[in-house]
C-alpha positions in Angstrom: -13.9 -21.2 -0.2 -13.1 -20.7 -3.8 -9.6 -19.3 -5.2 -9.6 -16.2 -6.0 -7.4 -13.9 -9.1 -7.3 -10.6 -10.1 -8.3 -10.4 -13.7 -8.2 -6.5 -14.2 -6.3 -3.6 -12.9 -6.3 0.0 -13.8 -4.4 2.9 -12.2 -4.7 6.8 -13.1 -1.3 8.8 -12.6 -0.5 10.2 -8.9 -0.7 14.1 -9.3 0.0 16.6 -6.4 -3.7 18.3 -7.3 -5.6 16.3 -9.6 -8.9 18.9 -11.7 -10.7 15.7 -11.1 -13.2 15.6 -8.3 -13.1 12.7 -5.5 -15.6 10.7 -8.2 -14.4 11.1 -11.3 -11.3 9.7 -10.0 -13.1 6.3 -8.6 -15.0 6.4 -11.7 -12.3 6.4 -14.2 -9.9 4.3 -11.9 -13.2 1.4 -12.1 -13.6 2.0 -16.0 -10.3 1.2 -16.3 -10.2 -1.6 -14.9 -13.4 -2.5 -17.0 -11.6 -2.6 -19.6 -8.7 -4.5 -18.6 -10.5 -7.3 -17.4 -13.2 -7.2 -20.2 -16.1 -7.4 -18.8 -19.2 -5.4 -18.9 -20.3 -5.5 -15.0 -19.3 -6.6 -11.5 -21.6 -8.0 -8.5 -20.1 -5.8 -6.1 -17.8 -2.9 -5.4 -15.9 -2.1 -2.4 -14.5 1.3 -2.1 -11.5 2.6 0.3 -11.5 6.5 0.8 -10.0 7.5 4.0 -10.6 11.5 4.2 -13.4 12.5 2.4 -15.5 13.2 4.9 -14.1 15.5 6.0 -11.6 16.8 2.9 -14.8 16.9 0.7 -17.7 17.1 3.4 -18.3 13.6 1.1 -19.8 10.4 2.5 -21.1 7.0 1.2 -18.2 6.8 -1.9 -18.8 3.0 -2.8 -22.4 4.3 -3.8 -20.7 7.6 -5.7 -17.9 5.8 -7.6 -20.5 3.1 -8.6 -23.0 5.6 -10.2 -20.2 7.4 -11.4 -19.1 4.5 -13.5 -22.2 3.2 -14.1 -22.7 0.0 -12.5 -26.2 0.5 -11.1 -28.3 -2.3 -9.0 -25.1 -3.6 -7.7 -23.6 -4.3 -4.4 -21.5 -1.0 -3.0 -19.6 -0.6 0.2 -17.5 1.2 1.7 -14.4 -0.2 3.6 -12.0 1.7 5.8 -9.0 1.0 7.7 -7.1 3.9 8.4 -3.9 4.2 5.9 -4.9 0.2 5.2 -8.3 1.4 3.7 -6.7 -0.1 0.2 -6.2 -3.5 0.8 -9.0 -3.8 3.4 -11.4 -3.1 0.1 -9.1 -5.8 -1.7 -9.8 -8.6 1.2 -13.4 -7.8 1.0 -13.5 -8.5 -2.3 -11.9 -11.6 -2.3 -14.1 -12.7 0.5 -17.2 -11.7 -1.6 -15.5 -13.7 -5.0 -14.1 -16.7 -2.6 -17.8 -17.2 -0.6 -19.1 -17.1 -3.6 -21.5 -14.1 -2.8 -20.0 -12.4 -6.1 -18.6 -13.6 -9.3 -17.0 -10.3 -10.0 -15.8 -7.8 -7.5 -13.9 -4.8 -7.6 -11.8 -3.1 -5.1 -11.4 0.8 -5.6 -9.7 3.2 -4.0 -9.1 7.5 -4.4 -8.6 10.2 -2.4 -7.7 13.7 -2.7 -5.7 14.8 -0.1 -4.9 18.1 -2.1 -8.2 20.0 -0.2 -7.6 21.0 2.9 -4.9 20.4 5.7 -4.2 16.6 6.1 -2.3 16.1 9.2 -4.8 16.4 11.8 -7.0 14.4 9.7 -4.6 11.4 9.5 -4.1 12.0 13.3 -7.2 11.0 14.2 -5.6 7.0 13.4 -3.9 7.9 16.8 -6.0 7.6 19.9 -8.3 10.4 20.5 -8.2 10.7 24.0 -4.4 9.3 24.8 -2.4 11.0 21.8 -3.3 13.4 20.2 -4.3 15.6 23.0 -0.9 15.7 23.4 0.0 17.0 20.3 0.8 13.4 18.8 1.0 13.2 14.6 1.7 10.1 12.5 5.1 12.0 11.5 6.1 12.6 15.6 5.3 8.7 16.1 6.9 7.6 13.8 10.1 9.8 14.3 9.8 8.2 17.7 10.2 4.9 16.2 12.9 6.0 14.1 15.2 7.8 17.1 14.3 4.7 19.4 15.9 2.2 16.5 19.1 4.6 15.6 20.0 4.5 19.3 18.7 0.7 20.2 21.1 -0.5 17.2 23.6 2.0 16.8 22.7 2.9 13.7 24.4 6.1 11.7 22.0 8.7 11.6 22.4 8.5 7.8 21.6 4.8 7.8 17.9 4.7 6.2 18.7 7.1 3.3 19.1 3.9 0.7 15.1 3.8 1.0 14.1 7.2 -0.2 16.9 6.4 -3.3 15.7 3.2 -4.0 12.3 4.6 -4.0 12.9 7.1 -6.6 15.1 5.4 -9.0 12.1 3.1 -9.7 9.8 5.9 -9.8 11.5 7.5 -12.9 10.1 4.8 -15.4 6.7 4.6 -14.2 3.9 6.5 -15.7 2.0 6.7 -12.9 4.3 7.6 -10.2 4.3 11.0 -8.9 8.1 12.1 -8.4 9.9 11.2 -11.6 13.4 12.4 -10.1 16.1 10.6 -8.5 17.5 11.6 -5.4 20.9 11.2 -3.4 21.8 10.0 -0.3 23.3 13.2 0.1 20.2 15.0 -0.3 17.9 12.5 1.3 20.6 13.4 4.9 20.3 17.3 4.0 16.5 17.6 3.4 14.9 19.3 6.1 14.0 17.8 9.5 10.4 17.9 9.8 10.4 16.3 13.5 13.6 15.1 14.4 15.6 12.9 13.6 13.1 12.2 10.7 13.5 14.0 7.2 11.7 16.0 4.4 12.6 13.2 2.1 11.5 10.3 4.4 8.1 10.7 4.3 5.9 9.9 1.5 4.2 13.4 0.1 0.3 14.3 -0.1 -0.9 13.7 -3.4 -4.3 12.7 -5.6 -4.7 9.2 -7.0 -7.2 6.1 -7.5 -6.8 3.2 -8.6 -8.6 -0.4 -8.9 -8.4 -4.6 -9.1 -11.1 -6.6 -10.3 -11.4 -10.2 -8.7 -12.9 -13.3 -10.4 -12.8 -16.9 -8.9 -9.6 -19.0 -10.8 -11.3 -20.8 -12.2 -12.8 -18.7 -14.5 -10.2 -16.2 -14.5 -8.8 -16.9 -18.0 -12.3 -16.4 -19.6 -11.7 -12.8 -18.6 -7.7 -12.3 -19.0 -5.3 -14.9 -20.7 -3.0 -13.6 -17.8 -4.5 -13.7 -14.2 -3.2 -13.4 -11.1 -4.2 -15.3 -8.1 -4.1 -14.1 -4.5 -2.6 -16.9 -2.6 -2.9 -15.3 0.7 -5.1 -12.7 2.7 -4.4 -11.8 6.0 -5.4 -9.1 8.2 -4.1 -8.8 12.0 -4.0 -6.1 14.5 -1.7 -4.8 17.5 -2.0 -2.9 20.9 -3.8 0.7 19.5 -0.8 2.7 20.9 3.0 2.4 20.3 3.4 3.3 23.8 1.3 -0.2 25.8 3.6 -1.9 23.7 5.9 -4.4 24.9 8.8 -3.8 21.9 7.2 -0.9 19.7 10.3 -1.7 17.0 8.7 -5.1 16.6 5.4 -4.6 14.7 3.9 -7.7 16.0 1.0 -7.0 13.2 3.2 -7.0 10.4 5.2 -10.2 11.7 1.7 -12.1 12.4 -0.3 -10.8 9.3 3.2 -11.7 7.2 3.6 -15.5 8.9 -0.5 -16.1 8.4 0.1 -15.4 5.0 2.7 -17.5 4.6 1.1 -20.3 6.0 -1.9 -19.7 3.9 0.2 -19.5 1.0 2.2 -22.1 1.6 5.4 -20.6 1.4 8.5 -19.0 2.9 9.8 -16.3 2.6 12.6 -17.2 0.4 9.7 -17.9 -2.4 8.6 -14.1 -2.5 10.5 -12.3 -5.4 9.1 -8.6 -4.5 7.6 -6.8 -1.6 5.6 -4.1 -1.8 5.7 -2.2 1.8 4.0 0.3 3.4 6.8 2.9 3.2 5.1 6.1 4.3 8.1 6.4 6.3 11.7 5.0 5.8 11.8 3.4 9.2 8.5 1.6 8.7 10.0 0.3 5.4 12.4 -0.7 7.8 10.7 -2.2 10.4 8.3 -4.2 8.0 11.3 -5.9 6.3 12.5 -7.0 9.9 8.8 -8.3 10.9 8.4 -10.1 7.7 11.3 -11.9 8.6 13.5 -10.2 5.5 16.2 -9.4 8.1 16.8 -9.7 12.1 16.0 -7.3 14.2 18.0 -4.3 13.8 19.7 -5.6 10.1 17.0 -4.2 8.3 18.5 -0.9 7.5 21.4 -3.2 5.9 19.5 -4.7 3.3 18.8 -0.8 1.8 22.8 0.5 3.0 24.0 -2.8 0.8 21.4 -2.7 -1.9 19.6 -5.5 -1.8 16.0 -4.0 -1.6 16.8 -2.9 -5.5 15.1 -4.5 -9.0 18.0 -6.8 -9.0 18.7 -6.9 -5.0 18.1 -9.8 -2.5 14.4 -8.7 -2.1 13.2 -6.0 -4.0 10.6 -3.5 -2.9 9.1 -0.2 -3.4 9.0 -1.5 -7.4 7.3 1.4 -8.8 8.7 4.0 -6.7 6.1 3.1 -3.4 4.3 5.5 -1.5 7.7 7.6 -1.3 8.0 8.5 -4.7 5.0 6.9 -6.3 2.7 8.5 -4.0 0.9 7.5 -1.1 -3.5 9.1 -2.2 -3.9 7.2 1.3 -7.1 5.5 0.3 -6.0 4.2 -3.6 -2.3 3.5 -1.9 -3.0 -0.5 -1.3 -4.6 -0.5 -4.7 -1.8 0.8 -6.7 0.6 -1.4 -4.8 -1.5 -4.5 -5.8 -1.9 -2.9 -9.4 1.9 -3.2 -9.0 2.5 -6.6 -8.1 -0.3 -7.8 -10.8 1.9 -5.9 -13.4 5.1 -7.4 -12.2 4.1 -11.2 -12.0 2.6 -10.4 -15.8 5.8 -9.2 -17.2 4.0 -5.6 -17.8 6.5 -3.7 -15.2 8.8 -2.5 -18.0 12.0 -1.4 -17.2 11.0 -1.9 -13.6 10.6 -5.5 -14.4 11.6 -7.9 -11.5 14.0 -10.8 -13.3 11.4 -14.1 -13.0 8.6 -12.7 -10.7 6.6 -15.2 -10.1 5.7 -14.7 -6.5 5.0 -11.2 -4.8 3.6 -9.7 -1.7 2.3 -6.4 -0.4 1.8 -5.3 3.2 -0.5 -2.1 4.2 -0.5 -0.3 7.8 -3.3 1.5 9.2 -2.5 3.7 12.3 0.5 3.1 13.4 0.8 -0.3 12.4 -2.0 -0.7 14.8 -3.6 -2.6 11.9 -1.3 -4.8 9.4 -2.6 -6.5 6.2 -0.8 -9.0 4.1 -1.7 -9.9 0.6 0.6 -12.8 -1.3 -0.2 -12.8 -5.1 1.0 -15.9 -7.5 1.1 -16.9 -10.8 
C-alpha cells in the first residue's frame, strides 16, 4: 500500500439556505479544490450526500457532481455512512490512491438540508423497526446520553456549556463558518430545551455546505503542492446498532477502537496529536469522544471544556474552526470540511485560529449514533 497526502482542499461557506442547487455546490466545492492542488483531472471521485434522496428526490450524486464539474470518463461513486458519509468518501479515496487503483482521487461532500423537514430523515440512522417506532430522534438519544452521564458522574447540569463557547469563539474568524457570534455560558444554560436536559445551543444547526480533499500518493505529492499533507491513519469501526444492547452506552466503544487503530497505524499516542477535530453534533458526544479517544477518563471529559483546555491554546484543542456547532454540520460535506480544517491547520493557513506548532491532527466522524466511528490522523 502506498502513502497517501492530501494535495488540495477547497470549502464553500456554510449558509443556512444556500441559492445553489445540491450540484452546483459539489461542483464548485470539486473546482475548488482543482485549483488548489493544480491539477487538471482526477481518476476517481467519491461523493458523500446523506439526504438527497429524499430532500431533493436526487440520486446517483458522485455521477452529478462529476458532470457538474467536468471530469467526464472518470471513476464516480457514491459513499454513505449516515452522519460519517464525509470521511467514509475520504477513506475510499485513500484506498483508491494507496492500492494504486487511482493516482488522483477526490472526496466530495454537500448537502442541503435547507429543503424539507430533516429530523425524520436523519432518524432513519436509528433502527427502523426498534426506535423509531417509538418516536426515537437523534436529538432524544442523544439527550439520553447526556441525562445518563450528568447523573452517572454528578455532573452540574451546566457542566457541558464550555463546548458550545469554545465552538463559537473559533467560529468568529473563519470565513466559512456559519455562526460568526460568540455565545456565553450563560446563554448556552438558558437557551431552550429541545428534549430535556439537552439545549437549543447544544446541537449543531441545519445548514447548506460542500466541501472537498484531493489525494495523491506522497510521493508525488509535492509535484502538486509544495505543502502536502499526509494521512497517517484511516480507520473505520462499528458498535452494537442501538444504544440500548449496549453493555456501557457512555463508552463509545467505536470511537475508542477506531481512535486506538489509528494510533497504532500511525504510530503514535495520543500525547502526539496537537488538535482534534470531533464530531460535536451534540455537546455530550464532544464529550464522550474526548473520553473514548483516551483525552480524559471516563466521566473527566466535561473537565477538559469547564477548565479550558479544549481551546486554540488548551491541552487539546478541538472544534478549531468553530465544528459542526458553530461552523455547521451540511451532514454529508461535515467530515470534509473538518479534514479541509486539519489540512489548513498543519499548513499554517488557519489564521487567527492557528494552532501554536501543529504538526499532528486528527478528526473523528459518527454515523448513527456512534453506531459507526471513523478516525482519520493527518501529518506533516
Amino acid at each position: 500500500m502506498r502513502s497517501v497526502s492530501v494535495v488540495g482542499v477547497g470549502q464553500l461557506p456554510v449558509e443556512k439556505a444556500s441559492e445553489l442547487s445540491l450540484r452546483q455546490l459539489g461542483g464548485k466545492a470539486v473546482r475548488r479544490a482543482i485549483e488548489d492542488a493544480g491539477v487538471d483531472r482526477v481518476d476517481a471521485l467519491f461523493a458523500s450526500n446523506m439526504l438527497a434522496d429524499e430532500m431533493q428526490g436526487q440520486k446517483h450524486i458522485a455521477s452529478l457532481i462529476a458532470e457538474e464539474a467536468k471530469l467526464f470518463g472518470i471513476e464516480a461513486l457514491q459513499v454513505r455512512a449516515a452522519m460519517a458519509s464525509g470521511a467514509a468518501a475520504i477513506r475510499v479515496a485513500f484506498l483508491s490512491v494507496a492500492s494504486g487503483e487511482a493516482d488522483v482521487a477526490i472526496a466530495v461532500g454537500a448537502e442541503k438540508m435547507s429543503e424539507g423537514v430533516v429530523t425524520p430523515v436523519l432518524s432513519k440512522a436509528l433502527d427502523a423497526k426498534k426506535e423509531v417506532p417509538d418516536g426515537a430522534t437523534m436529538i432524544s438519544k442523544s439527550a439520553e446520553l447526556k441525562r445518563m452521564y450528568l447523573d452517572r458522574y454528578n455532573v452540574p447540569e451546566d457542566g457541558l456549556v464550555n463546548f458550545p463557547v469554545v465552538a463559537h469563539d473559533n467560529a468568529r474568524s473563519n470565513p466559512f463558518a456559519l455562526f460568526k457570534k460568540a455565545v456565553s455560558p450563560t446563554e448556552v444554560q438558558n437557551s431552550r430545551v429541545i428534549h430535556g436536559p439537552l439545549r437549543l445551543f447544544e446541537c449543531s444547526p441545519i445548514c447548506d455546505g460542500a466541501a472537498a480533499v484531493i489525494l495523491a500518493p506522497s510521493e508525488q505529492a509535492r509535484a502538486y503542492n509544495p505543502h502536502p499533507v499526509q494521512i497517517l491513519a484511516s480507520s473505520v469501526v462499528t458498535d452494537r446498532f442501538r444504544i440500548d444492547d449496549r453493555q456501557d452506552p457512555l463508552q463509545l466503544e467505536a470511537a475508542q477502537r477506531s481512535s486506538h487503530d489509528a494510533y497504532r497505524k500511525a504510530n503514535i499516542n495520543r500525547e502526539d496529536i496537537h488538535l482534534f477535530e470531533v464530531h460535536d453534533a451534540f455537546s455530550i458526544m464532544a464529550c464522550l469522544q474526548l473520553e473514548a479517544a483516551g483525552f480524559a477518563e471516563s466521566g473527566q471529559g466535561w473537565r477538559l471544556a469547564a477548565e479550558d483546555e479544549i481551546s486554540l491554546r488548551g491541552q487539546i484543542p478541538i472544534t478549531t474552526m468553530g465544528g459542526l456547532k458553530a461552523r455547521g454540520h451540511p451532514i454529508g460535506a461535515t467530515g470534509l470540511y473538518q479534514a479541509c480544517e486539519i489540512v489548513l491547520q498543519l499548513t499554517g493557513r488557519a489564521g487567527e485560529n492557528q494552532v501554536r506548532n501543529a504538526e499532528i491532527g486528527m478528526m473523528q466522524s459518527i454515523g448513527g449514533a456512534a453506531s459507526t466511528v471513523l478516525t482519520h490522523i493527518f501529518g506533516v
